[in-house]
C-alpha positions as CSV (number, residue, x, y, z in Angstrom):
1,X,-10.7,-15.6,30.8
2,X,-8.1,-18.1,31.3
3,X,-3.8,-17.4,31.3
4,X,-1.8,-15.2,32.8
5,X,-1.9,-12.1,35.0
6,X,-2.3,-8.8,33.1
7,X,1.7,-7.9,34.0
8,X,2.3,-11.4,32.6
9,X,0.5,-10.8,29.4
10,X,2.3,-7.7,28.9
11,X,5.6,-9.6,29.7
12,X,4.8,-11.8,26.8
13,X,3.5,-9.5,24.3
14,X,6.7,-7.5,24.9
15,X,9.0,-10.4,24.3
16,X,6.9,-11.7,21.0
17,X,7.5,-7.7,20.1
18,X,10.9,-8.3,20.5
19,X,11.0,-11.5,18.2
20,X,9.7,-9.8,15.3
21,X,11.2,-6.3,15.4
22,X,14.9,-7.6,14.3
23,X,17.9,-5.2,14.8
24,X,20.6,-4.2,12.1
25,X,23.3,-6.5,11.5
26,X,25.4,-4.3,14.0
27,X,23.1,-4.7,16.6
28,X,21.5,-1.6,16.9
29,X,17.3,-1.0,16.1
30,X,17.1,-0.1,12.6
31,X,15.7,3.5,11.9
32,X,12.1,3.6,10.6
33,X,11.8,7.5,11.1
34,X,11.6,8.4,7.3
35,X,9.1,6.1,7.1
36,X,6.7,7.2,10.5
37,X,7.1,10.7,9.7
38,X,5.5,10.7,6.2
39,X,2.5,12.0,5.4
40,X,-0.4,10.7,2.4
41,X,-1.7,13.0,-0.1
42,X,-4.4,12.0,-1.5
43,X,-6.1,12.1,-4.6
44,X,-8.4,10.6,-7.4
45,X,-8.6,6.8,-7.7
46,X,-8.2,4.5,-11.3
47,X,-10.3,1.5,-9.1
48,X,-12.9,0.1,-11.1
49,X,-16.8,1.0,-9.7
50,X,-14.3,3.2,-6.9
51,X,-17.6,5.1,-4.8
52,X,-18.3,8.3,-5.1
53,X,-15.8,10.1,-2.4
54,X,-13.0,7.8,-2.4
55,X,-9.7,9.2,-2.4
56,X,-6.6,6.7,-3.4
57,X,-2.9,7.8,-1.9
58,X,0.3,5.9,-1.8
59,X,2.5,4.8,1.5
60,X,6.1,4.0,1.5
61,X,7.7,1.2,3.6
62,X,10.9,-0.7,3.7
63,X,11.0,-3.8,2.0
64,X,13.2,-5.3,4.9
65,X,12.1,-3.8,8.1
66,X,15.5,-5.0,9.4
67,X,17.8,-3.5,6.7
68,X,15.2,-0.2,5.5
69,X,17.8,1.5,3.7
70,X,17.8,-1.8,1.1
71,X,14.7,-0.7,-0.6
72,X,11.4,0.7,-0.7
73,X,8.0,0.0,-2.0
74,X,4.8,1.4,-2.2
75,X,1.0,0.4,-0.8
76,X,-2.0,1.2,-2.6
77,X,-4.2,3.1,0.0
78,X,-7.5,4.2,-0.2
79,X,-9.9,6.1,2.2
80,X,-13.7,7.5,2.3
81,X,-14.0,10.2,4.6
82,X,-16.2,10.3,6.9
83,X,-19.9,11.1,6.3
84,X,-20.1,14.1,8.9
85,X,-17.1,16.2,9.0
86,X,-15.6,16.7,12.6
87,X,-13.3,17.8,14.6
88,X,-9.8,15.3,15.0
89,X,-9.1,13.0,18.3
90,X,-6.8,15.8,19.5
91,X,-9.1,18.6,18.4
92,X,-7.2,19.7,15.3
93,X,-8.3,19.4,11.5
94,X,-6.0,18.7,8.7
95,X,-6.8,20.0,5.3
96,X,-8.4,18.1,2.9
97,X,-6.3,16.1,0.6
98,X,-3.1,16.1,2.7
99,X,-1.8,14.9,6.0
100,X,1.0,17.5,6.8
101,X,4.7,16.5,6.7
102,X,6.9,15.5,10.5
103,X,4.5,12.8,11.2
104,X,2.1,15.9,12.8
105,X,-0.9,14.3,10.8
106,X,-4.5,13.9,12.9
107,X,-7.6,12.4,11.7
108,X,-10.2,14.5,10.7
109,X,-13.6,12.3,11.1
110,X,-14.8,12.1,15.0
111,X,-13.2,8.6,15.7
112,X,-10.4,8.7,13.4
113,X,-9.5,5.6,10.7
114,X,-11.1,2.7,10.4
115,X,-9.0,0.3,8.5
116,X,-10.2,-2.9,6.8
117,X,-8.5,-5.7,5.8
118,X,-11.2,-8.1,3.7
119,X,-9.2,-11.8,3.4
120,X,-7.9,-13.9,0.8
121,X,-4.9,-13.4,1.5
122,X,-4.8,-11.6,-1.6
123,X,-7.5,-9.4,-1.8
124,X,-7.3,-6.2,-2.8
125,X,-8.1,-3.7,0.2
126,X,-9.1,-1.2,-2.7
127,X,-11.4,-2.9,-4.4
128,X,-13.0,-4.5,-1.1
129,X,-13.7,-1.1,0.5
130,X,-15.6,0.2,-2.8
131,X,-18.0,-2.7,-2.3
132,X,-18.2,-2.8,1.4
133,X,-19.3,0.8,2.3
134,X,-23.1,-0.1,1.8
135,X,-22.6,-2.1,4.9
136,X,-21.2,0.3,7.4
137,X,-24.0,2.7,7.4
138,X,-23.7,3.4,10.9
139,X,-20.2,3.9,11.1
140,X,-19.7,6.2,7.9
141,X,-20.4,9.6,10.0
142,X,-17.5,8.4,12.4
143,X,-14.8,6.9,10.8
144,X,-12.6,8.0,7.6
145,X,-13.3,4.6,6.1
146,X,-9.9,3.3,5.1
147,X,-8.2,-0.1,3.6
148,X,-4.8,-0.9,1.6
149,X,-3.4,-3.3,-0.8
150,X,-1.4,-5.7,1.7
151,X,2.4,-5.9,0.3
152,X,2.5,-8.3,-2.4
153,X,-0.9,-7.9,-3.6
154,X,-3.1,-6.0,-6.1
155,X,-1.2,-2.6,-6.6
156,X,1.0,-2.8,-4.3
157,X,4.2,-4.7,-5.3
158,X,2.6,-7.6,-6.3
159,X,3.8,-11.5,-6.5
160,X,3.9,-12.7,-9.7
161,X,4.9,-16.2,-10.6
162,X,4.9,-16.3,-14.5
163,X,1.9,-17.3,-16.6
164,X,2.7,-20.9,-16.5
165,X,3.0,-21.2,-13.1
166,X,0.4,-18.5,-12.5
167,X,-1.8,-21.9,-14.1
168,X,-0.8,-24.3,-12.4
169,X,-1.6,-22.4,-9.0
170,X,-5.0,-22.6,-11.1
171,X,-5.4,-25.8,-12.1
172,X,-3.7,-27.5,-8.6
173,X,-6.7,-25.8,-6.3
174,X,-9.7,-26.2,-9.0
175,X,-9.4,-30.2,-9.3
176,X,-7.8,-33.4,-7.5
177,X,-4.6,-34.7,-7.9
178,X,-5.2,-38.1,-9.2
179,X,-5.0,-40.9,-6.3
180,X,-1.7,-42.8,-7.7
181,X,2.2,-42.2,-7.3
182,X,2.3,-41.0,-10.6
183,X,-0.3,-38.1,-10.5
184,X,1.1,-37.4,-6.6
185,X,4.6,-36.8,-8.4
186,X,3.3,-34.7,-11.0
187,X,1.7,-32.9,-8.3
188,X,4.6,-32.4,-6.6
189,X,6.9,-31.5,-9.4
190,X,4.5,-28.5,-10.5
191,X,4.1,-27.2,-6.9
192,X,8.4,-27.4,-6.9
193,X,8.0,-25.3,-10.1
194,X,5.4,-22.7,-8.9
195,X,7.8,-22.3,-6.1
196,X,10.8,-21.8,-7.9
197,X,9.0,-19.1,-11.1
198,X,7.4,-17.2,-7.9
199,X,11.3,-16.5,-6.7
200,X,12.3,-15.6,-9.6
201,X,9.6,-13.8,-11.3
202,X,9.2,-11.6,-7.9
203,X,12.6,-11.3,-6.8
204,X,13.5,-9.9,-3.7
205,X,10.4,-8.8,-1.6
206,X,9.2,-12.6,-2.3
207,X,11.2,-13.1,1.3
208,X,9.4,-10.3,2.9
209,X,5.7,-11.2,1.9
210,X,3.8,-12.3,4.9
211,X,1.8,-11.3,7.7
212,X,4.5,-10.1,10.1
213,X,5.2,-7.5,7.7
214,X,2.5,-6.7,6.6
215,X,1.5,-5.9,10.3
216,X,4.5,-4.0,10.2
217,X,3.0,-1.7,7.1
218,X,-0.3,-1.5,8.6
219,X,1.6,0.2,11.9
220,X,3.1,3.2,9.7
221,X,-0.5,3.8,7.9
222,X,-1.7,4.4,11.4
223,X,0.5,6.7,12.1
224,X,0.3,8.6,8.9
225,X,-3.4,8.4,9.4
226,X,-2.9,10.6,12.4
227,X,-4.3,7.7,14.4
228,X,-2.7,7.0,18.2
229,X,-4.5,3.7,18.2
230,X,-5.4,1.3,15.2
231,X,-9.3,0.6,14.8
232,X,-9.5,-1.9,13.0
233,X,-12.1,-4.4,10.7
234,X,-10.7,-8.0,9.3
235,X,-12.6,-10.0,7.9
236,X,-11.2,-13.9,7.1
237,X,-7.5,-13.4,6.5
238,X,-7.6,-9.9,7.7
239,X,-8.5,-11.4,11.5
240,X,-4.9,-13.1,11.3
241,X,-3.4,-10.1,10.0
242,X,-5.4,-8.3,13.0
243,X,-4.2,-10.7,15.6
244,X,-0.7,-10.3,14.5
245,X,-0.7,-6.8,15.0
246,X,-2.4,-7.0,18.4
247,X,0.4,-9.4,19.5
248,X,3.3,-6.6,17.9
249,X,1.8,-3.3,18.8
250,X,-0.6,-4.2,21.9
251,X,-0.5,-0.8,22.9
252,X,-1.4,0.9,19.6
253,X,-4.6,-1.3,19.2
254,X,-8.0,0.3,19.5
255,X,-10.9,-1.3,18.9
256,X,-10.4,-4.6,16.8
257,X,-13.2,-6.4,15.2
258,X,-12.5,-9.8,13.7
259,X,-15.3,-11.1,11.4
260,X,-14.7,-15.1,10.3
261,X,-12.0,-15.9,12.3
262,X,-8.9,-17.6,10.7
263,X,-6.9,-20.0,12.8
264,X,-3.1,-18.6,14.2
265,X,-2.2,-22.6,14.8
266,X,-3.1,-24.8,12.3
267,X,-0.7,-25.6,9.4
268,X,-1.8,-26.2,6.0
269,X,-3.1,-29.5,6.3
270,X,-5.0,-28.8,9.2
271,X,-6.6,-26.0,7.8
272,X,-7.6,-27.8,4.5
273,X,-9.4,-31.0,6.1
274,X,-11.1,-28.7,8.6
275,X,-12.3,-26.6,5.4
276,X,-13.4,-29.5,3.4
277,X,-15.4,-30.9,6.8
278,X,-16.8,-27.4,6.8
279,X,-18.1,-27.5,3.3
280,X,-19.3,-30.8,3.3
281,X,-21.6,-29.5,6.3
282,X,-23.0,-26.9,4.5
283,X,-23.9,-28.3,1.7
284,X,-25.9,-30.7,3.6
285,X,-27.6,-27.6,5.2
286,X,-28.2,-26.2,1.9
287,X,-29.5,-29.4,0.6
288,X,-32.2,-29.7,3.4
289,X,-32.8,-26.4,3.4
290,X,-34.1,-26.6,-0.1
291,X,-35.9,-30.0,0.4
292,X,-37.7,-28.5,3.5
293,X,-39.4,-26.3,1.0
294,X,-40.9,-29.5,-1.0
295,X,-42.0,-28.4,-4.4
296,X,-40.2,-25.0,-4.3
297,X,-36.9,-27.1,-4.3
298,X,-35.7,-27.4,-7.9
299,X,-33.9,-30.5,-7.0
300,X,-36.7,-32.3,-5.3
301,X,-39.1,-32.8,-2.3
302,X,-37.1,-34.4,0.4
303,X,-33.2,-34.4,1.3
304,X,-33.1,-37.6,-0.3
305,X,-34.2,-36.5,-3.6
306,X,-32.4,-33.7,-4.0
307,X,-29.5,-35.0,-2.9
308,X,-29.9,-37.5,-5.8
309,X,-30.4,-35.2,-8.3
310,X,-26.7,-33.6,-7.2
311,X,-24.9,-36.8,-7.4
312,X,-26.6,-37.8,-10.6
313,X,-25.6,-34.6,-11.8
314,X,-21.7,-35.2,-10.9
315,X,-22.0,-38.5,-12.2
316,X,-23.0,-37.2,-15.4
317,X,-20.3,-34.6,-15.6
318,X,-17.7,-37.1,-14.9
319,X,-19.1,-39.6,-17.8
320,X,-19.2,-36.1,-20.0
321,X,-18.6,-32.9,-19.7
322,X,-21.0,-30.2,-20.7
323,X,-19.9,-27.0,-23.0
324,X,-20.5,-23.4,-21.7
325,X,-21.6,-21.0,-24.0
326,X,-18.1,-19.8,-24.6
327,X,-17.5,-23.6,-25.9
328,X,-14.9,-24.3,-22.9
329,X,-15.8,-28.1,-20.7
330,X,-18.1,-27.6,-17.8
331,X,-16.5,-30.3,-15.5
332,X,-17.8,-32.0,-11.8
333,X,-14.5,-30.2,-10.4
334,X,-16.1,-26.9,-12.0
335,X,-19.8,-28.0,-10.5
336,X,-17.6,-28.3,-7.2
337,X,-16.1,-25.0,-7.4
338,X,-19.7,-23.8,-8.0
339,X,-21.0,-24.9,-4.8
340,X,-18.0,-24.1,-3.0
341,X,-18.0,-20.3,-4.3
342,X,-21.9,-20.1,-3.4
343,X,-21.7,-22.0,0.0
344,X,-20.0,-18.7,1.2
345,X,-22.8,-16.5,0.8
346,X,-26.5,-17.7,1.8
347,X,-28.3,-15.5,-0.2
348,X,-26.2,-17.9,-3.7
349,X,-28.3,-20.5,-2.1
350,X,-31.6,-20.2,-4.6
351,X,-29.2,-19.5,-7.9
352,X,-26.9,-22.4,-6.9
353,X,-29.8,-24.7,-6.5
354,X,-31.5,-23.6,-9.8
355,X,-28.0,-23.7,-11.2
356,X,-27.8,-27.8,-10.5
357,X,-30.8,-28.6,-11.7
358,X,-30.6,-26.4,-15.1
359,X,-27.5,-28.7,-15.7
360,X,-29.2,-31.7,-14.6
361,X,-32.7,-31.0,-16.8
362,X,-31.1,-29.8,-20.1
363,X,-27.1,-30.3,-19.7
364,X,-26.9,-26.1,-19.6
365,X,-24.2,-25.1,-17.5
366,X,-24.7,-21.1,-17.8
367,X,-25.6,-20.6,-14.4
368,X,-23.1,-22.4,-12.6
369,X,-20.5,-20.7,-14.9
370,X,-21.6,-17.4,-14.4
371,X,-21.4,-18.2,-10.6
372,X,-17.3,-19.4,-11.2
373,X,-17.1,-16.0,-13.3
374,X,-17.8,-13.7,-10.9
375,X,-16.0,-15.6,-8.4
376,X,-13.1,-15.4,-10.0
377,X,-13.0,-12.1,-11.1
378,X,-13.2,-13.0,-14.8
379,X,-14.9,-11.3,-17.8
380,X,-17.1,-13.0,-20.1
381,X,-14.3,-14.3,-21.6
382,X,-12.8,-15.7,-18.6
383,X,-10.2,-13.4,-18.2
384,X,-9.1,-11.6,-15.0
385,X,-8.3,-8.0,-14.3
386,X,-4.9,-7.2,-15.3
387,X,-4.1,-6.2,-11.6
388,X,-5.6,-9.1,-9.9
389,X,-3.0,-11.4,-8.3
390,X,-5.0,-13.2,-5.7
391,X,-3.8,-17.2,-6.4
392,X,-0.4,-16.2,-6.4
393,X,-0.9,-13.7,-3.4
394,X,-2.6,-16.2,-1.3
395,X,0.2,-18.8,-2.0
396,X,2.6,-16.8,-1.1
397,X,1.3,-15.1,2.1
398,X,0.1,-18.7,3.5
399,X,3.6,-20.3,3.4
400,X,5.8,-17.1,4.8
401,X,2.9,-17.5,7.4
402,X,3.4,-21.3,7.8
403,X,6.2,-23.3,9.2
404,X,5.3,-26.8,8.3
405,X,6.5,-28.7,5.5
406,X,6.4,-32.5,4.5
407,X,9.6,-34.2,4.3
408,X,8.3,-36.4,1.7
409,X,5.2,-34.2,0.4
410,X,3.9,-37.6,-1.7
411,X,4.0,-39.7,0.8
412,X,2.2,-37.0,2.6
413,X,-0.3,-36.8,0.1
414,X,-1.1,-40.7,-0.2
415,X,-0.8,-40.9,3.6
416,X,-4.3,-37.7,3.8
417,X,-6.7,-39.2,0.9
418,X,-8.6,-41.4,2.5
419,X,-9.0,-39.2,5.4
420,X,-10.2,-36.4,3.1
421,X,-12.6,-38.2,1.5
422,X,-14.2,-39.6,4.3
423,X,-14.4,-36.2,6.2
424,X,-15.9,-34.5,3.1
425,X,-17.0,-37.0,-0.1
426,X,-17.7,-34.1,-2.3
427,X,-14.9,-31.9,-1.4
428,X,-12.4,-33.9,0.3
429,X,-10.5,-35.0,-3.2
430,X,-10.2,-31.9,-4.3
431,X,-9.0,-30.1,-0.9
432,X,-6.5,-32.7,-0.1
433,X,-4.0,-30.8,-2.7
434,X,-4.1,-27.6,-0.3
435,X,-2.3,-30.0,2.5
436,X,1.3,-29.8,0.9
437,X,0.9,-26.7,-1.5
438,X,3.6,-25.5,0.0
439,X,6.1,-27.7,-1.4
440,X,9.3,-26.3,-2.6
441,X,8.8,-23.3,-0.4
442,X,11.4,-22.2,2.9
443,X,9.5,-22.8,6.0
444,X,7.8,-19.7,7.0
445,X,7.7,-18.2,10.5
446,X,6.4,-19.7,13.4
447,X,5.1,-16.6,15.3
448,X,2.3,-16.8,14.4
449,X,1.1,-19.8,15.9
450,X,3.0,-19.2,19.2
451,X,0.8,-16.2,20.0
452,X,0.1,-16.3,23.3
453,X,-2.1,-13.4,25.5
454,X,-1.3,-10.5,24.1
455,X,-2.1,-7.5,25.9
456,X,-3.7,-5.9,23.5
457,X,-7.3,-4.3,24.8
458,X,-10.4,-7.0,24.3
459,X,-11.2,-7.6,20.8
460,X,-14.3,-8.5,19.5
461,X,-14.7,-11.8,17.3
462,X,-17.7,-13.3,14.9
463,X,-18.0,-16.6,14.6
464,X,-20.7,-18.0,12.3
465,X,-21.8,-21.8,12.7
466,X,-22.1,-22.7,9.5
467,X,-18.8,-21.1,8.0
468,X,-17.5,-23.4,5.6
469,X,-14.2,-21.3,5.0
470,X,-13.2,-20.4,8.4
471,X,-15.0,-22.8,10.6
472,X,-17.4,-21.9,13.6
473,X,-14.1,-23.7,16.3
474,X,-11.5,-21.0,15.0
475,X,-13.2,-18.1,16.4
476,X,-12.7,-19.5,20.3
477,X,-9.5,-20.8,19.8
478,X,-8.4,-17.3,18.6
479,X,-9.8,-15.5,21.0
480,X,-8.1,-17.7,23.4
481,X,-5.1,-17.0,22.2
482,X,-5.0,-13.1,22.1
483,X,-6.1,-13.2,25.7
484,X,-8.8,-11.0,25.6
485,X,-11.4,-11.5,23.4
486,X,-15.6,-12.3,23.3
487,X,-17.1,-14.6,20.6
488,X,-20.4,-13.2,19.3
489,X,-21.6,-16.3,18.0
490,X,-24.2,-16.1,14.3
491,X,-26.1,-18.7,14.1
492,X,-26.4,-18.5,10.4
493,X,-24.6,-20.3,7.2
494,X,-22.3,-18.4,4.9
495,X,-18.9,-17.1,5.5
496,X,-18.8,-14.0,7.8
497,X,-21.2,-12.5,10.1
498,X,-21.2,-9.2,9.8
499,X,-23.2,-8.6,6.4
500,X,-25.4,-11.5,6.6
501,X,-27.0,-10.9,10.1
502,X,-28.4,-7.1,11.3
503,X,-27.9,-8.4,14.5
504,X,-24.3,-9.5,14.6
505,X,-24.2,-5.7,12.6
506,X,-25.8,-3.6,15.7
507,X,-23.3,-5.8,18.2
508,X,-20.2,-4.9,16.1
509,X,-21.4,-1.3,15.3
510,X,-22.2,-0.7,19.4
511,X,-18.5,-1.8,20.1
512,X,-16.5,0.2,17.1
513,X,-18.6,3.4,18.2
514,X,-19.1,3.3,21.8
515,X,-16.4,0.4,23.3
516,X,-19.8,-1.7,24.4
517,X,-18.7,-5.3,24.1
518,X,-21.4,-7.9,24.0
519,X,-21.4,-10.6,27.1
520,X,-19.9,-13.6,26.6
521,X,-22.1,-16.2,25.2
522,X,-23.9,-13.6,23.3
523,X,-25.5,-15.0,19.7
524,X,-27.3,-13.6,16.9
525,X,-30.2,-15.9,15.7
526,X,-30.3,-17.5,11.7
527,X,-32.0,-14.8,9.6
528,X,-34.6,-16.4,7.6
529,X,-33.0,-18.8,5.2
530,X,-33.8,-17.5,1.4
531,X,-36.3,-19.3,-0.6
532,X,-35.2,-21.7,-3.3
């Protein structure tokens, strides 16, 4: 480990602690003790396909930690208890549906709470965990299973921008701006306007949407978990929100695992070309992957042939769209998204392929847009659940989070095309958007990317090569920025480590149950690629 001594680590935890923590306009700390003192009761959840066993509650925090007497709001909460009943880290039980009042709550299951965050930003902790619980097996008879709706998302105070803008955020990330000052103004212009209907549509917790607070929120559910220390899973985004709270509360963080590691430095630009790089590499590993299986490949024996049969199929989109079954255009941007959405998850791989060459064969698109669908949440009719907020979530959490913004977002725009398209041909026109879609929003905090050896206990982080959304670089530069931290390395393709690989499952489980950290340098080989 490079840095600083361990009292010089603590020195500068303590003084990013002081950064974010701001006092009263008087001077003095503001008083959070209505809010640390609270306790959850716990009931029956309205979540869609909620598992059997989980219980829904609601926790109250200050809109403005600096000014908590301004307002409250509430967080969705959600928990499944754990497998084995036990007795609590301080050998007390509580009673079941309840943690008492006086902030005397104590977690029942052996180990405590373990609580996930699952990414975006902006998606929803409740819905995540009802899916996710087939995957933590092991840790079920230790942990009350536990996640949240972040403020600002899902059910929990969430951003809204108004439906027009709600389609612009839409329509900006699904296709390219067009290459000309004309289509980079319009561009601009609509990101101005999605900036202006999210401030007023959301009002005044827009301001306080962000990681730093929401760091802030996930500090009082420990404590009204009963929990001295935060265990913790996040996965994509949640690993920012993770570091962010092991660089405010080192003390109170317990075992951290951080599963497709996000970067704390790059700005939005950054971020987007690295992305589109990353994509563009695994669809070249998808596209050999199938060829390598010769006549089982649907688009052809040999890279070269099936990576003709893609670009013929892109070509013919862009002379014509094709009609899904619902009658809407099937464009190239919507075959993009398509590959995007299954690049993320290996086991896509066979459908995407079969997908591609569907479309190319007979012009049928119904694979590719069933693919988008359920990517996006939507019904049949392409609509999305009344309580999902995601794009505008996501928006909003990335630029409180970021402090970067072009002084002359067109220019900036004309100045990052051809580098785009060069780093990534298929992807790079449409990712190049994402470099100013902040535009018309204040500069966000700069915190975060000033994280710097935190002295916070050792945290274990998954980096998979072939990540195309958080790429396989973020997950050392991370670590070397919260000071303590070993990279288990997958050597797989997808986005995330932890579902796709039993391996990098075992590693993770061994720490979160018995504080065993892998050695440094440790990896987890490719499980076998699926057939196409």
């Amino acid at each position: 480990m490079r840095g600083r001594t361990t009292a010089g680590a603590a020195g500068a935890a303590m003084a990013l602690l002081a950064l974010t923590v701001p006092a009263a306009a008087d001077g003095t700390k503001p008083d959070l003790t209505r809010f640390y003192t609270q306790h959850l009761t716990w009931g029956g959840c309205t979540v869609k396909d909620a598992p059997k066993g989980m219980e829904c509650a609601e926790l109250t925090v200050p809109v403005d930690y600096a000014r908590p007497q301004a307002g409250t709001i509430a967080l969705a909460v959600a928990r499944v208890r754990a497998a084995e009943s036990g007795e609590g880290p301080t050998g007390t039980g509580t009673e079941a549906g309840t943690t008492p009042p006086g902030g005397a709550a104590t977690a029942t299951a052996p180990k405590g709470s373990l609580v996930f965050n699952f990414g975006g930003p902006g998606e929803s902790g409740l819905k995540g965990l009802g899916s996710f619980t087939a995957d933590t097996a092991r840790l079920a008879p230790a942990y009350d299973l536990v996640s949240f709706d972040p403020r600002g998302v899902g059910r929990s105070a969430p951003v809204h921008c108004g439906a027009k803008a709600e389609q612009d955020i839409e329509s900006s990330s699904d296709s390219a701006p067009a290459d000309d000052a004309e289509g980079r103004k319009q561009l601009v212009d609509e990101l101005k306007t999605v900036a202006e209907e999210c401030r007023r549509t959301t009002g005044e917790l827009l301001p306080h949407v962000g990681t730093i607070n929401a760091s802030r929120d996930l500090d009082v559910l420990r404590q009204a978990l009963g929990d001295k220390k935060l265990n913790y899973f996040g996965i994509s985004y949640g690993t920012r929100l993770g570091a962010v709270y092991a660089a405010q509360f080192p003390k109170r963080t317990g075992r951290m695992v951080l599963d497709a590691v996000d970067s704390l430095t790059a700005d939005a630009a950054q971020s987007a070309l690295a992305q589109a790089t990353a994509f563009q590499k695994g669809l070249e590993t998808f596209l050999s992957d199938c060829a390598a299986q010769g006549a089982g490949c649907p688009l052809g024996a040999g890279t070269a042939k099936a990576t003709g049969t893609l670009d013929a199929t892109v070509a013919q989109l862009d002379r014509k769209s094709a009609r899904t079954a619902s009658g809407a255009d099937f464009t190239s941007g919507d075959l993009r998204t398509a590959i995007t959405n299954s690049l993320y998850a290996e086991q896509l791989w066979p459908t995407l392929a079969q997908g591609i060459a569907t479309l190319h064969d007979k012009g049928d698109p119904a694979v590719l847009d069933e693919i988008n669908k359920q990517f996006a949440g939507e019904d049949a009719q392409g609509n999305r659940a009344d309580d999902d907020n995601s794009r505008e979530a996501l928006l909003a959490v990335n630029c409180a989070d970021d402090p970067v913004r072009a002084k002359d977002p067109a220019a900036e725009l004309a100045s990052l095309e051809k580098k785009f398209a060069k780093a990534s041909p298929m992807f790079g026109p449409d990712q190049v958007g994402a470099a100013i879609s902040c535009t018309g929003w204040p500069a966000g905090t700069d915190y975060i990317r000033r994280i710097d050896k935190t002295g916070a206990p050792p945290v274990l982080l998954i980096g998979t090569k072939g990540d195309p959304a958080t790429p396989y670089q973020w997950a050392a530069e991370t670590a070397r920025h919260l000071g303590k931290g070993v990279v288990l390395t997958y050597e797989g393709e997808g986005h995330g480590g932890y579902t796709a690989s039993q391996c990098v499952r075992d590693t993770a489980d061994a720490f979160l149950l018995d504080g065993v950290l892998p050695a440094e340098g440790t990896s987890c080989a490719r499980e076998t690629p699926p057939e196409h």
